[in-house]
C-alpha positions in Angstrom: 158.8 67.8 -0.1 160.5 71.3 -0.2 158.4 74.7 -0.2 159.3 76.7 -3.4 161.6 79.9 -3.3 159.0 82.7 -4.5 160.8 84.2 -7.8 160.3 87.7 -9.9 158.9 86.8 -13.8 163.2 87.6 -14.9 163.8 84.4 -12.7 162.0 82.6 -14.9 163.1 83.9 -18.6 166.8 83.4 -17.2 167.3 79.4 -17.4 166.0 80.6 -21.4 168.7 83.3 -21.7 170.6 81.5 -24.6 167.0 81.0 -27.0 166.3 84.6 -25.7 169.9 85.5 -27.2 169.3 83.4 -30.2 165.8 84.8 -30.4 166.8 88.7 -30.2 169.4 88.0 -32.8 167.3 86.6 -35.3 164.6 89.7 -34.4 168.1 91.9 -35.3 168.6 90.0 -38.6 165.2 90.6 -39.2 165.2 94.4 -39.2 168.9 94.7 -40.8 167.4 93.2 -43.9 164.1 94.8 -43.4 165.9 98.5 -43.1 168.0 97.3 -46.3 165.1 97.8 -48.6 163.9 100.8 -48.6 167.8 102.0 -49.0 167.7 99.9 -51.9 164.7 101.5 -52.9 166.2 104.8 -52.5 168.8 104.0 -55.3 166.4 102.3 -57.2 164.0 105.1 -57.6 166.9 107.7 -58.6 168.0 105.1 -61.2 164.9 104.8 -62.5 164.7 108.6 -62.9 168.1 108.5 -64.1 166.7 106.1 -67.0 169.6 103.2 -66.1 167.3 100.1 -65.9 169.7 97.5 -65.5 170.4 99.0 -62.5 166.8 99.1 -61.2 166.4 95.2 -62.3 169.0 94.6 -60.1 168.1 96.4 -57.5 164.6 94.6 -58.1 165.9 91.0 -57.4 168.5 92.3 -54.7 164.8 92.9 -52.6 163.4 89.9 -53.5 166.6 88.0 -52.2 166.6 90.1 -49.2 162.7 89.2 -48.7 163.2 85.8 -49.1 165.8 85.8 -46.6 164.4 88.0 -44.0 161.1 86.0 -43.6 163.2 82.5 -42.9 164.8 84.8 -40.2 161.3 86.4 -39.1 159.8 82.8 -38.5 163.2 81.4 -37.0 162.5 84.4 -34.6 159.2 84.0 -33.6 159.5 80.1 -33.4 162.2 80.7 -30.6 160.7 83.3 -28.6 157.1 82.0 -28.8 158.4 78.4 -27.5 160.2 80.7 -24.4 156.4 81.7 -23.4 155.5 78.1 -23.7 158.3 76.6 -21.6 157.6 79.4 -18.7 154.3 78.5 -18.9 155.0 74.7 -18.1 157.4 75.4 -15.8 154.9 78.3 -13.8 151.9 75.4 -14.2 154.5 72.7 -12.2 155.6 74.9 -9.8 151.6 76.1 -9.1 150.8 72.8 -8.8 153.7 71.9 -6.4 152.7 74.9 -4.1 149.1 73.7 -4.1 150.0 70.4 -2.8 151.5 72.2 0.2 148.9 74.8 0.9 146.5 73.9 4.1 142.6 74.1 4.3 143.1 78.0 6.4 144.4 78.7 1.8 141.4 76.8 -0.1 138.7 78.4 2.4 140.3 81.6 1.3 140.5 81.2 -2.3 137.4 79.5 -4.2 138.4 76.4 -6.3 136.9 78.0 -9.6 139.5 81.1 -8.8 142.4 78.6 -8.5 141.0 77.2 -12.0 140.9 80.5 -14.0 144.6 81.5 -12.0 146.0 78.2 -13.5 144.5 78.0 -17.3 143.7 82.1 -18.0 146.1 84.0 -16.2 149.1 81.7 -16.7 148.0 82.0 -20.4 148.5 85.9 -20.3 151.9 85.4 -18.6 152.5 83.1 -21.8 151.6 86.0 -23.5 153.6 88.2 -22.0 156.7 86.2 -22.0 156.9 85.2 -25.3 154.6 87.4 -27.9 154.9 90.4 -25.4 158.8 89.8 -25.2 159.5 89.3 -28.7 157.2 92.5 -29.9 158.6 94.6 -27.3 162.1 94.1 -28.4 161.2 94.1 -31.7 160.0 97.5 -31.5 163.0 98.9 -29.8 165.0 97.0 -33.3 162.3 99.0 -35.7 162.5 102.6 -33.8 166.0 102.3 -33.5 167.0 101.1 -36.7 164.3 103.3 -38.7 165.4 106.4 -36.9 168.7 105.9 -37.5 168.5 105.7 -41.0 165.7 108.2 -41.0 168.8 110.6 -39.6 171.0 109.7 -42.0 168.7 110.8 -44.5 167.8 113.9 -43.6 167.9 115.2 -39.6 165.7 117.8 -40.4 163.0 116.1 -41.8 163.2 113.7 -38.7 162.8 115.7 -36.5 159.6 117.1 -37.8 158.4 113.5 -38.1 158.6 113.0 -34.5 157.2 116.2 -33.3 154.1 114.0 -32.7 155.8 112.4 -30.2 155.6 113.7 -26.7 151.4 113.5 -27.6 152.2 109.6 -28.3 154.1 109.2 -24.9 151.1 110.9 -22.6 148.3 109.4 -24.6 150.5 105.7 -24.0 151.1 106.3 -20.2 147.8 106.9 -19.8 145.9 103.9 -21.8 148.9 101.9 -19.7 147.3 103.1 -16.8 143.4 102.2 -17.9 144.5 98.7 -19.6 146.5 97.8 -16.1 143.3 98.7 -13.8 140.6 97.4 -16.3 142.9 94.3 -16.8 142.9 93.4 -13.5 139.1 93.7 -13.3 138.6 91.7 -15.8 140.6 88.6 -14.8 138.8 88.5 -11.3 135.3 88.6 -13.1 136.9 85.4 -15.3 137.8 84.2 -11.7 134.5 85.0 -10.4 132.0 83.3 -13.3 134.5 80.1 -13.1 133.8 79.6 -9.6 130.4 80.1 -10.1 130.4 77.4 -13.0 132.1 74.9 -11.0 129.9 75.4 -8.4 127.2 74.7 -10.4 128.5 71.9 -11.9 129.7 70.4 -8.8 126.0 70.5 -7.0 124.1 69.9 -10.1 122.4 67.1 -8.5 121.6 69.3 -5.7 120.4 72.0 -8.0 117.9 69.5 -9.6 116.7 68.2 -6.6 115.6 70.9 -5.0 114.5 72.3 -8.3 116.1 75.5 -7.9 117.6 76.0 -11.4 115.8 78.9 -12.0 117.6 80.3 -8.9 121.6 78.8 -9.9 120.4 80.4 -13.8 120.1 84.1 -12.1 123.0 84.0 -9.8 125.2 82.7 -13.1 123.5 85.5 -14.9 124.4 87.9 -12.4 128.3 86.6 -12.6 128.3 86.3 -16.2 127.2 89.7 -16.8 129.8 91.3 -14.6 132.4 89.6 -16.4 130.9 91.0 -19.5 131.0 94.3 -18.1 134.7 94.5 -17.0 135.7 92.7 -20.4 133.8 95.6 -22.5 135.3 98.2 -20.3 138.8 96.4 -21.3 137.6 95.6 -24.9 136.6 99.6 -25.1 139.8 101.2 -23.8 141.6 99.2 -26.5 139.2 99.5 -29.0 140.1 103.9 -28.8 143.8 102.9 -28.2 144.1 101.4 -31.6 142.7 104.2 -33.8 144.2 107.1 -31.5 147.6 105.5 -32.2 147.1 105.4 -35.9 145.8 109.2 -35.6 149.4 110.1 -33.9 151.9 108.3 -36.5 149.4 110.1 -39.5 149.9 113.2 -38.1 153.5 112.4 -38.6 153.2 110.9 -42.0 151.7 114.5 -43.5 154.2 116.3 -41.7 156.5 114.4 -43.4 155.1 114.6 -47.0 154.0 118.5 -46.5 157.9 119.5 -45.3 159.3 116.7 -46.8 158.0 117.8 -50.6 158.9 121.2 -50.0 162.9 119.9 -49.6 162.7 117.6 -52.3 161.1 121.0 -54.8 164.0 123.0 -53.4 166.7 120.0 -54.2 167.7 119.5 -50.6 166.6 115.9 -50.9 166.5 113.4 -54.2 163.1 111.6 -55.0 164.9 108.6 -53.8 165.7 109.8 -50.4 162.2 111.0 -50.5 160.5 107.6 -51.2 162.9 105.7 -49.1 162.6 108.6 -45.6 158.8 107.6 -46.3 159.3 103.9 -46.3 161.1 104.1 -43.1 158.3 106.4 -41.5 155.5 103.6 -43.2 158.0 100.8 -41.2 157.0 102.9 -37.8 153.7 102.9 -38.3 152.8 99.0 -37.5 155.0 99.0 -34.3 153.9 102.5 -33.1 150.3 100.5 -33.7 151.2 97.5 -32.4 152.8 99.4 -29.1 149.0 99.3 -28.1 148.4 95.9 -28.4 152.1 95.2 -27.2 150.9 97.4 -23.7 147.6 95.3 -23.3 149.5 92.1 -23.5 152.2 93.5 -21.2 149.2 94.9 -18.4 147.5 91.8 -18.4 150.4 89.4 -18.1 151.3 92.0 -15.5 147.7 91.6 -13.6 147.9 87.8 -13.9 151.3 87.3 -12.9 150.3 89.2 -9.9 147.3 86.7 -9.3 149.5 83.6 -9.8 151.8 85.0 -7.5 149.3 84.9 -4.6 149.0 81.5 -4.6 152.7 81.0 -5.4 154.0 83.1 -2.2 151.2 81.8 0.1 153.1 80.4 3.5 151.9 76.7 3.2 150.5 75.8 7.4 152.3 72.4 7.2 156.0 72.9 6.3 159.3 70.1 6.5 161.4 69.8 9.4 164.8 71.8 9.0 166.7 68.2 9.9 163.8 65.7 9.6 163.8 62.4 11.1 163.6 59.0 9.7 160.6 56.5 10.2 160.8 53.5 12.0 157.7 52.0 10.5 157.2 49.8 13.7 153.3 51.6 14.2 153.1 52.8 18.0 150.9 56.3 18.2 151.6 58.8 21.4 149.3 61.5 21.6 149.8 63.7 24.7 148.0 67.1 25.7 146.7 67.6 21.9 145.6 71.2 21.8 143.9 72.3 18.4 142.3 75.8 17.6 140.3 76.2 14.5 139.4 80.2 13.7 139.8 80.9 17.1 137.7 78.3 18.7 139.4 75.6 20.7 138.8 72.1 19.0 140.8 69.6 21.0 141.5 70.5 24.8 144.5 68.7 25.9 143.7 65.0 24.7 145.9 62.0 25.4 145.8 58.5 24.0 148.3 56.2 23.5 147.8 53.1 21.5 151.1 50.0 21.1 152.2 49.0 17.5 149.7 46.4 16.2 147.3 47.7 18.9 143.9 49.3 18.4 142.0 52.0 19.5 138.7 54.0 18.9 137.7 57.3 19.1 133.7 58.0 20.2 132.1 60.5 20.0 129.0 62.8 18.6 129.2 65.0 16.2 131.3 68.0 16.4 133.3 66.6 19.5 136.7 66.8 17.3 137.2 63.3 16.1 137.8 64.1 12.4 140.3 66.8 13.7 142.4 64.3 15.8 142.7 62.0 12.7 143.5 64.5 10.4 146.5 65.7 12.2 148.0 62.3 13.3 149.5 62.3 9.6 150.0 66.5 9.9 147.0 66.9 7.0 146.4 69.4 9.4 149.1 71.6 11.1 149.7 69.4 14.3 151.2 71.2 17.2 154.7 70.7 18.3 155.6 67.6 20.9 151.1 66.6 21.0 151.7 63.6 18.7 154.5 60.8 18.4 155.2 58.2 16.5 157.7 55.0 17.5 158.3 57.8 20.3 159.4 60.2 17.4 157.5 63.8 17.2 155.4 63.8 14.3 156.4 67.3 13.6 160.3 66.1 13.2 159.6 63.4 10.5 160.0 63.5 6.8 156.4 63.6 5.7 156.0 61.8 2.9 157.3 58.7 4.9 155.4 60.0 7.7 152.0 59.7 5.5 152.7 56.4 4.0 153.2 55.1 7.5 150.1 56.3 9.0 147.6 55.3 6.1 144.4 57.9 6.4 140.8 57.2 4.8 138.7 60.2 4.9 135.1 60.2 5.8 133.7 61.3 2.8 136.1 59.2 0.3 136.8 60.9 -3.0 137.0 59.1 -6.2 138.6 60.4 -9.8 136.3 60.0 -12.7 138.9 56.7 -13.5 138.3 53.2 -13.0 138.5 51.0 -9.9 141.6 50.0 -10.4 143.4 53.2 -11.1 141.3 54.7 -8.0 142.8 52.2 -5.7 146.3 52.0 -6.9 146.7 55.8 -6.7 149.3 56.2 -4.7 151.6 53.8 -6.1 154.2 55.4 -8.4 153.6 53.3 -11.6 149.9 52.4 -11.7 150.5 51.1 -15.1 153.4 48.6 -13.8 151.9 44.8 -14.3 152.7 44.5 -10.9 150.1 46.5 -10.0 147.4 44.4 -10.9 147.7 42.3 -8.4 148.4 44.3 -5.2 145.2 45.6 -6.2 143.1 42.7 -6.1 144.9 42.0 -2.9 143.9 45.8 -1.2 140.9 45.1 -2.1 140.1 41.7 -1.0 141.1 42.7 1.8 138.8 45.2 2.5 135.7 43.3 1.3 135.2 44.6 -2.0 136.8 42.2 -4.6 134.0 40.5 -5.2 131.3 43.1 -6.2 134.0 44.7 -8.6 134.2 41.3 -10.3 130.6 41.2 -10.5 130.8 44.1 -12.3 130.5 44.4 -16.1 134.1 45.7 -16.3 135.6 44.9 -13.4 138.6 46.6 -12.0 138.2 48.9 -15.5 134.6 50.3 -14.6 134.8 54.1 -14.8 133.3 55.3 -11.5 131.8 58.7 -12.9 133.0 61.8 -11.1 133.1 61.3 -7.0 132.1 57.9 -7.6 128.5 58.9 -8.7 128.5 55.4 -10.4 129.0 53.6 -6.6 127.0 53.4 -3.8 127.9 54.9 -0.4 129.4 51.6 1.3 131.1 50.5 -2.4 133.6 54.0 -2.2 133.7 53.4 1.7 135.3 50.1 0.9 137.4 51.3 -2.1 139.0 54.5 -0.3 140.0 51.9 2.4 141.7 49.4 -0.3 143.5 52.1 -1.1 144.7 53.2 2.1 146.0 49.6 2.3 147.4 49.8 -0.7 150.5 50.9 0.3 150.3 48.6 3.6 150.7 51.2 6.0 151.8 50.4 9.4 149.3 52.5 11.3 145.8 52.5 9.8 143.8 55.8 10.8 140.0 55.4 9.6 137.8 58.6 9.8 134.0 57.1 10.1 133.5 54.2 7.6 130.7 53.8 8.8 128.9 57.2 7.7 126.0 56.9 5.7 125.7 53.1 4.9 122.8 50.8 5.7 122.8 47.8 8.0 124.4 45.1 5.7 126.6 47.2 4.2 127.6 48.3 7.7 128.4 44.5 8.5 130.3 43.7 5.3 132.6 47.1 6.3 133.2 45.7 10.3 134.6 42.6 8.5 136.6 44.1 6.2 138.0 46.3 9.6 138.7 43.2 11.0 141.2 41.7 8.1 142.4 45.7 7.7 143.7 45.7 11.4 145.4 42.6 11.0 149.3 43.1 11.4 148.9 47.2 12.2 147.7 49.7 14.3 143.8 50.8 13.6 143.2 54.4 15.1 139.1 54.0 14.4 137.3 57.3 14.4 133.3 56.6 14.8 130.4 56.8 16.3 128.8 53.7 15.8 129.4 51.5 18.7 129.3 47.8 16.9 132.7 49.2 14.9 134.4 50.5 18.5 133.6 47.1 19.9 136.4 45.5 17.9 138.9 47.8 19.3 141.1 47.4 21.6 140.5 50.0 23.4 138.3 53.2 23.1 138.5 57.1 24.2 135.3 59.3 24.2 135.2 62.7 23.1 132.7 65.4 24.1 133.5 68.9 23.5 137.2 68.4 21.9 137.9 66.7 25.6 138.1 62.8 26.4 135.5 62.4 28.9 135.9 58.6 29.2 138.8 55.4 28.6 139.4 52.1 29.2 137.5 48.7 26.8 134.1 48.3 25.0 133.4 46.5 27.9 133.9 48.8 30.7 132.5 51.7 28.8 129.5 49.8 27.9 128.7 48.8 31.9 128.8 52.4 33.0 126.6 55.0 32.7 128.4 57.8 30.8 128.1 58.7 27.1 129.7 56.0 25.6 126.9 53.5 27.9 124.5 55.9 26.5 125.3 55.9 22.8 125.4 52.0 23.3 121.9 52.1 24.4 120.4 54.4 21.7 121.7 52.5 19.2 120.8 48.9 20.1 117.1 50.2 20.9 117.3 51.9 16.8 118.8 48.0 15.7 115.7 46.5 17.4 112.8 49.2 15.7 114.7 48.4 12.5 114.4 44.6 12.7 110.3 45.1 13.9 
């Protein structure tokens, strides 16, 4: 797992340098022929004066030809430079999602999930935009203003000259809506950013939302979103909604000049009719890019803005990052932890704690809520960012090991297991590289015998194919319990770290998960983080935590006969057990 070199937007177009050659040679076809016609026309006019027809009827299909031609070239052109947006796009969507993977918890508390959504579907979209349509029309431009003026020269200096004096107006009107459409772009896409988050918000707790009956409430605070991205999108729409028609105001300005000084030469027989009709054909050829130079600068400012927001995720320093020279992994399953420190926002988690479990041993890790026992089995497989020399594994510092090894060694079942709107099987065998292999089918059935759960997936109507519904909404509490654990065994990981299994289950569900805990820890090392003293009794041994510090060791047993927490917690609970069974 490597950490992405941060890149400029030319980093990306360069790997496409030979279709962006291809492409900007078929845009330069395209306006050679295109410039051809009205010099054609220009001899085709002053034959028709002349009276020689022939000579206009060949002038006629000598167009046509050229037409004909130039739109294969047009298309060819646009077909290659379009596909270059596409293929940046794919590759800016891969490398977003690689960078992702590595960012920590300290990133996604930062940045909203409904902001990473609208950075990775409408801002890389305008970067599409800008490398591809923005690309192709920009240097398409520089082809028609080159090539027009050129000619337009050739023709008559003079009369070119007076066609541009509309020009320096063009340049400060263009600088400035460059300025507004950069400014109000950027608005804009954070509003988009904004109203997603709020809609997947929404859509996440709808459940929530309905039972508490506060849609009323989630309708205003969308309203309130919604119509701030309206605003900023009307401001945008607005500035390029005056751009378009202030644009076609400045090239009309030149198109009288042209006509009014223009008419005068051809009276005084400094210019032919021909020259005439073919100076205002090139001049008619300016007018859609000098028009489409506004849009061109909208697409340019907003792939600008958005590339600048994809870029923050891209260049945030990821908390967990790979040893310079890392280490190989024994796989044998002994866990060291020694003087743990962990500080989270300032605030001191995990005060020096020590454990240190054999391979195939088993240990458990009490305590109440808020005492740091999700912490401490988060970073055993460096989920979080462990601190140097605290945490060893086969007496190798976690910190030093290759960590995708590392985290197939140490398999880790969160506390509140996540499920993808799939089915069973395909949540279980997730971490397998070929879910589809017929392999798979049965290391399935066996992760999940083993942790107790093969037989209600068989009972139901599909099986291993059920689809669980988003989360798992389809499964009870104990059901995606059992499943997340199959699949941490899945991949029969050599050290077994459980984050509360027990959370949120009833009393026979409870039961069927301590059995399953006994197969799971057959063979490996089970790091059991809980609360619930009947799960810590199978271990074999047990650390309390109180305060991120281990205020008591040693067995069930021992624990249980004293009269610290652990005795205390023991207590409670069997007295709750005996009002439950009254």
């Amino acid at each position: 797992m490597t950490v992405p070199t941060p890149k400029s937007l030319f980093a990306y177009l360069r790997p496409h340098r030979r279709s962006l050659v291809s492409g900007v040679f078929l845009l330069l076809v395209t306006n050679g022929l295109d410039k051809a016609i009205p010099w054609l026309l220009q001899y085709a006019v002053d034959s028709l004066r002349e009276g020689r027809l022939a000579d206009v009827g060949r002038y006629a299909i000598w167009v046509i030809a050229i037409a004909a031609v130039m739109w294969f070239f047009r298309s060819a052109s646009r077909i290659v430079m379009f596909n270059v947006g596409r293929d940046v796009e794919y590759e800016l969507r891969n490398e977003l999602l690689g960078r992702l993977h590595l960012l920590g918890g300290a990133f996604f508390r930062r940045m909203p999930t409904g902001d990473i959504m609208s950075r990775a579907t409408n801002d890389l979209t305008q970067v599409r935009l800008l490398t591809g349509f923005g690309t192709m029309h920009s240097v398409n431009t520089v082809f028609a203003f080159g090539g027009a003026l050129a000619l337009m020269l050739t023709i008559s200096p003079t009369l070119t000259l007076w066609a541009l004096s509309p020009m320096p107006i063009f340049v400060v009107s263009t600088r400035w809506f460059a300025k507004q459409m950069y400014g109000r772009s950027r608005d804009a896409q954070e509003a988009l950013a904004a109203l997603a988050d709020r809609a997947q918000e929404n859509l996440s707790g709808i459940r929530l939302v309905r039972a508490y009956a506060i849609e009323d409430h989630a309708e205003k605070i969308f309203d309130e979103a919604n119509e701030r991205a309206l605003h900023h999108n009307m401001r945008l729409v607005i500035i390029r909604g005056v751009m378009w028609p202030v644009m076609m105001a400045l090239s009309s300005i030149g198109t009288l000049v042209v006509i009014w000084v223009g008419g005068s030469m051809v009276v005084r027989d400094e210019l032919t009719i021909g020259q005439f009709a073919a100076f205002n054909a090139y001049l008619a050829q300016l007018i859609w890019p000098t028009m489409a130079l506004g849009f061109i600068l909208s697409v340019l400012q907003r792939g600008r803005v958005s590339y600048k927001r994809v870029r923050e995720i891209l260049d945030a320093e990821p908390e967990i990052v790979e040893a310079a020279e890392p280490l190989p992994v024994s796989g044998e399953g002994a866990v060291s932890i020694r003087g743990l420190r962990y500080e989270y926002d300032g605030r001191e988690v995990l005060a020096g704690v020590d454990a240190e479990v054999p391979a195939g041993g088993s240990l458990a890790v009490v305590g109440r809520t808020g005492s740091g026992k999700s912490t401490l089995a988060a970073l055993l497989p460096r989920l979080l960012p462990t601190p140097p020399g605290a945490v060893h594994l086969d007496g190798a510092d976690v910190t030093e090991v290759e960590l995708a090894p590392l985290r197939k060694t140490i398999g880790y079942a969160q506390q509140e297991p996540f499920l993808f709107s799939s089915t069973i099987a395909r949540n279980i065998a997730f971490a397998l590289d070929d879910p589809e292999d017929p392999n798979t089918e049965e290391q399935v059935r066996r992760a999940a015998s083993e942790a107790a759960i093969l037989e209600e997936i068989e009972g139901l109507p599909d099986g291993f194919d059920t689809v669980v519904g988003e989360r798992g909404v389809q499964l009870s509490g104990g059901q995606k319990q059992r499943i997340s654990l199959a699949r941490a065994l899945l991949n029969e990981p050599a050290v077994l770290v459980l984050d509360d299994p027990l959370s949120a289950v009833d009393a026979r569900t409870e039961a069927t998960i301590l059995r399953a805990l006994d197969r799971a820890g057959e063979g490996r090392t089970l790091i059991l983080v809980t609360n619930r003293i009947a799960a810590a009794a199978r271990t074999d041994q047990v650390v309390v935590l109180e305060g991120g510090k281990v205020v008591e060791r040693g067995t069930h047993a021992e624990l249980k006969a004293g009269d610290g927490l652990y005795a205390r917690l023991a207590q409670r609970q069997a007295l709750e057990e005996e009002l439950s069974g009254l």
